[in-house]
C-alpha positions as CSV (number, residue, x, y, z in Angstrom):
1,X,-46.8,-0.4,36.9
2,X,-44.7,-3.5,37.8
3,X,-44.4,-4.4,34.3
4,X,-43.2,-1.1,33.4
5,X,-40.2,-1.2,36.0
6,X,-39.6,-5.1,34.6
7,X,-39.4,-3.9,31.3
8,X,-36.9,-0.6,32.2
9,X,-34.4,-3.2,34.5
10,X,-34.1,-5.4,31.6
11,X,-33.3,-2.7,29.0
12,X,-31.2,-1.4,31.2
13,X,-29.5,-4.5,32.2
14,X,-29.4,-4.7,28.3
15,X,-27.9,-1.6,27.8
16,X,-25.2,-1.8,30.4
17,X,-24.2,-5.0,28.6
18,X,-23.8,-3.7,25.5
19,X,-21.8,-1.3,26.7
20,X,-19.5,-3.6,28.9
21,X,-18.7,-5.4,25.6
22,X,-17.6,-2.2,24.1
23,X,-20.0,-1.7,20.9
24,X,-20.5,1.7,22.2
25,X,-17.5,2.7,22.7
26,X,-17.8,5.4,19.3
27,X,-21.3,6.0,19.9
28,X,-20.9,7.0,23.5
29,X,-17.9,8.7,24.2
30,X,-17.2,6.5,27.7
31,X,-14.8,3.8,26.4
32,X,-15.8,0.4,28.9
33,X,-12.3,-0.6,29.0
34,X,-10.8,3.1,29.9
35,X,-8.4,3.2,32.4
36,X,-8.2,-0.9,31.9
37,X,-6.0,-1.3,28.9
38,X,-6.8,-4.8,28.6
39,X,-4.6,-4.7,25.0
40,X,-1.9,-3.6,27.0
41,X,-2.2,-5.6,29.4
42,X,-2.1,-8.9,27.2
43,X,1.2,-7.8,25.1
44,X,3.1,-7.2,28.7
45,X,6.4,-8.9,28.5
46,X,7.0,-11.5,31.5
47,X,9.5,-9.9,34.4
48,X,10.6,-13.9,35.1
49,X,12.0,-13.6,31.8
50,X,14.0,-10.6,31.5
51,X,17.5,-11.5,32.8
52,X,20.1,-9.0,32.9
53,X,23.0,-8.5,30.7
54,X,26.4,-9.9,31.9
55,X,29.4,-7.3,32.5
56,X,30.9,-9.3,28.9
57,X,27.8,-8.7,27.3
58,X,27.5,-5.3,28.1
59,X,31.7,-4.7,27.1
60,X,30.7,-6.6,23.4
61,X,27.9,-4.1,22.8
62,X,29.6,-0.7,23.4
63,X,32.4,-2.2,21.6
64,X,32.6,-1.4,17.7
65,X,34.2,-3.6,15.1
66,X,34.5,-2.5,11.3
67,X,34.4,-5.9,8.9
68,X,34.5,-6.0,5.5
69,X,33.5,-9.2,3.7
70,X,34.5,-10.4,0.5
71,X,35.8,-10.5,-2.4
72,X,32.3,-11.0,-3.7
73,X,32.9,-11.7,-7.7
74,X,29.8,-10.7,-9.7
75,X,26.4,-8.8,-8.7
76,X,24.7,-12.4,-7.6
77,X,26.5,-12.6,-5.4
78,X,26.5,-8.8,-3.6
79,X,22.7,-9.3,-3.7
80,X,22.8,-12.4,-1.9
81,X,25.3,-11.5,0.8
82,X,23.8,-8.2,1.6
83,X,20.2,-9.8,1.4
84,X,21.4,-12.5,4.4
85,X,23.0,-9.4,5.9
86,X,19.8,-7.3,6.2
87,X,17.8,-10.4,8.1
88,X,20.8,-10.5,10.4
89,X,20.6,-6.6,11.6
90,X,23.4,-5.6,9.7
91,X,24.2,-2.3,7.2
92,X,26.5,-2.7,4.7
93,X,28.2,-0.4,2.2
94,X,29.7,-1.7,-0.7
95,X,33.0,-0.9,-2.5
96,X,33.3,-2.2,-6.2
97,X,35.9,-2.3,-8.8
98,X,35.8,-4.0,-12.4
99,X,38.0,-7.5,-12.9
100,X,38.8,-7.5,-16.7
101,X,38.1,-10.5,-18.6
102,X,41.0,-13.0,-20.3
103,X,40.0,-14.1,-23.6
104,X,43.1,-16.3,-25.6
105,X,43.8,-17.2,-29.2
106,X,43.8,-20.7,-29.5
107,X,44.8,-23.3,-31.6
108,X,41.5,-26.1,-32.4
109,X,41.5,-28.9,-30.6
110,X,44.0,-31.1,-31.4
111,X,42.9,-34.4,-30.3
112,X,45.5,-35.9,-33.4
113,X,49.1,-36.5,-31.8
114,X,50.3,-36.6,-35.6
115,X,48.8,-33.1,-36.1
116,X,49.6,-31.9,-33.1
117,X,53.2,-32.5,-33.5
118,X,53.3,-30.6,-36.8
119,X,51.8,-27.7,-35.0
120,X,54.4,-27.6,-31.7
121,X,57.2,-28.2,-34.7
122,X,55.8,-25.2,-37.2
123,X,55.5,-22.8,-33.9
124,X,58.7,-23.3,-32.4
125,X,60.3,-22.9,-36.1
126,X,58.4,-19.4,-36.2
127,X,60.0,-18.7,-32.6
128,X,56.3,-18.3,-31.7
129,X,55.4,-18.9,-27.7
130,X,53.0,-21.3,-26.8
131,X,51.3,-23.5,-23.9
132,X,49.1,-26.1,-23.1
133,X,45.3,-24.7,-22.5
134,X,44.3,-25.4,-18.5
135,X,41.4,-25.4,-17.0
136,X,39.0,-26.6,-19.6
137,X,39.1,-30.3,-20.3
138,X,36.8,-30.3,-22.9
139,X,39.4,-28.5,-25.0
140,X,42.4,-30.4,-24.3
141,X,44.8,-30.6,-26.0
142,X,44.7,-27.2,-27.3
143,X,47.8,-24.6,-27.4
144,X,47.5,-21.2,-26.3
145,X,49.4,-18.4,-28.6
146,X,48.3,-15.1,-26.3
147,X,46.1,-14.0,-23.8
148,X,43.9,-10.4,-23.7
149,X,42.0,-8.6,-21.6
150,X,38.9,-8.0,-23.9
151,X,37.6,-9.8,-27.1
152,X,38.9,-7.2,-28.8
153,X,42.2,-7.4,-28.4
154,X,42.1,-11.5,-28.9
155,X,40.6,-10.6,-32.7
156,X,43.1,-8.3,-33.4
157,X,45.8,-10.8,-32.6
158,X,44.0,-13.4,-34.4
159,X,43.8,-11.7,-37.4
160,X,47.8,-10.4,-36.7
161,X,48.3,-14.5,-37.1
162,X,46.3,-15.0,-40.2
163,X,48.3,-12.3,-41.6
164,X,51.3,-14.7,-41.0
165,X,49.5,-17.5,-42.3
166,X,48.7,-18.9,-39.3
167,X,45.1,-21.3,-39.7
168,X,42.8,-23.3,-37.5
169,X,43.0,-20.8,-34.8
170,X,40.3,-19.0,-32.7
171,X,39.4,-16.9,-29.9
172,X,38.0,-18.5,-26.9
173,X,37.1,-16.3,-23.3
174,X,38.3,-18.1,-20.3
175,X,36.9,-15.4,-17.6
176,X,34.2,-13.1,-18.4
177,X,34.3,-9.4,-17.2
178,X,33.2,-8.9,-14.2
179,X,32.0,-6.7,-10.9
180,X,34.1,-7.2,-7.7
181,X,32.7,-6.2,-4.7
182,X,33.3,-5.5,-0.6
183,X,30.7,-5.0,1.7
184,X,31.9,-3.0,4.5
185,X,29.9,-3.5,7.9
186,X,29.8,-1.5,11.2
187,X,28.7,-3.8,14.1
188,X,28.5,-4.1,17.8
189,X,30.4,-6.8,19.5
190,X,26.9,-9.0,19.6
191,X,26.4,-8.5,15.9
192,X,30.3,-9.3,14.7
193,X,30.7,-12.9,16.5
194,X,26.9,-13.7,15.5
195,X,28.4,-12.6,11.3
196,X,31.0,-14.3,11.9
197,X,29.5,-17.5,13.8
198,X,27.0,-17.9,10.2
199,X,27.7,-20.7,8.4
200,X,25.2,-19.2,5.5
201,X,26.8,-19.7,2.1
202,X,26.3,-16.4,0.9
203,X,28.8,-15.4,3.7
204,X,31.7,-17.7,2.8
205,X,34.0,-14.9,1.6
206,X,34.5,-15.0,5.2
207,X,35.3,-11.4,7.5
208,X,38.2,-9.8,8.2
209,X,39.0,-6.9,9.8
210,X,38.7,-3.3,7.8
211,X,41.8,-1.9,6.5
212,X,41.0,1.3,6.5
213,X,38.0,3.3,6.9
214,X,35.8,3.4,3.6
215,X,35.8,7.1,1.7
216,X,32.7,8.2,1.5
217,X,32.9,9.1,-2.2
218,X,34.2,5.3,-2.8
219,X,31.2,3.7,-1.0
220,X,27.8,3.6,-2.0
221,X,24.8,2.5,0.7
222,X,24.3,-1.3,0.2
């Protein structure tokens, strides 16, 4: 009889273990932990820590700005600015419009100062306008006879100065077309001296203060 009562106390024991640990938690219906919330318990924030929010702080969050940022010149870089902007808290629309191009007609290189001469004397004879090609070294010297928005319009004119029997000229793009873009942002106090604070380089287009308020119908969601 002894052993029997030995043998119920440990499987009890046993039991009431199990149970303690939660394993029967499905089976049983009576969750060991109920009323405990251990979970919750463990993910409490720490009172010491919260501080409250100075009168300033409080002012800067109630307080709305509009910034736009910009121009951004291409779509690299709208995806990289609103990308930093999305890891910062911020929502952005964006406002584009198409830069045209500038494509010229061009004399060759005329790395001969004999040759080049003849060219500056034979244009100025023809009462034809010309300058000296900037901004790419690798050309120079080179004359410039007309600029155009579009490669189209540079290979009509070229071939308007072959008809004139104009030679060893050519067509060269100094700016592709291109997207330009503004990304318009509506932030709290907080949020507008933390954007304006980054020193990110996708940023660098810097913020200023909105114009005016962006038309729906011009905007798109960024």
């Amino acid at each position: 009889m002894m052993r029997v009562l030995v043998i119920v106390l440990l499987a009890i024991n046993a039991l009431f273990f199990i149970w303690s640990k939660g394993w029967l938690d499905t089976v049983s219906g009576l969750p060991a932990h109920a009323g405990r919330e251990p979970q919750r318990l463990a993910a409490e924030q720490h009172p010491e820590r919260i501080q409250p929010l100075a009168a300033s702080a409080v002012a800067a969050l109630s307080r709305r700005n509009c910034l736009e940022l910009g121009p951004l010149d291409g779509d690299t870089a709208l995806a990289a600015a609103q990308t930093v902007l999305r890891a910062m808290g911020a929502e952005s629309q964006t406002r584009s419009s198409e830069q045209a191009g500038e494509w010229v007609v061009a004399t060759i290189r005329l790395a001969d100062p004999d040759f080049r001469a003849r060219k500056e004397a034979t244009y100025k004879q023809m009462r034809l306008p010309f300058e000296l090609l900037e901004g790419m070294p690798a050309e120079n010297p080179t004359f410039v006879m007309s600029r155009h928005a579009s490669e189209a319009e540079a290979a009509a004119q070229l071939e308007a100065f072959g008809k004139r029997g104009l030679k060893g000229l050519r067509v060269l793009a100094l700016k592709p077309a291109q997207s330009r873009h503004t990304l318009v942002i509506q932030a709290d106090g907080l949020l507008a001296n933390r954007l304006k604070a980054s020193k990110d380089p996708a940023l660098a287009a810097g913020f200023k203060a909105c114009a005016a308020a962006p038309a729906a119908s011009a905007a798109s969601a960024g």
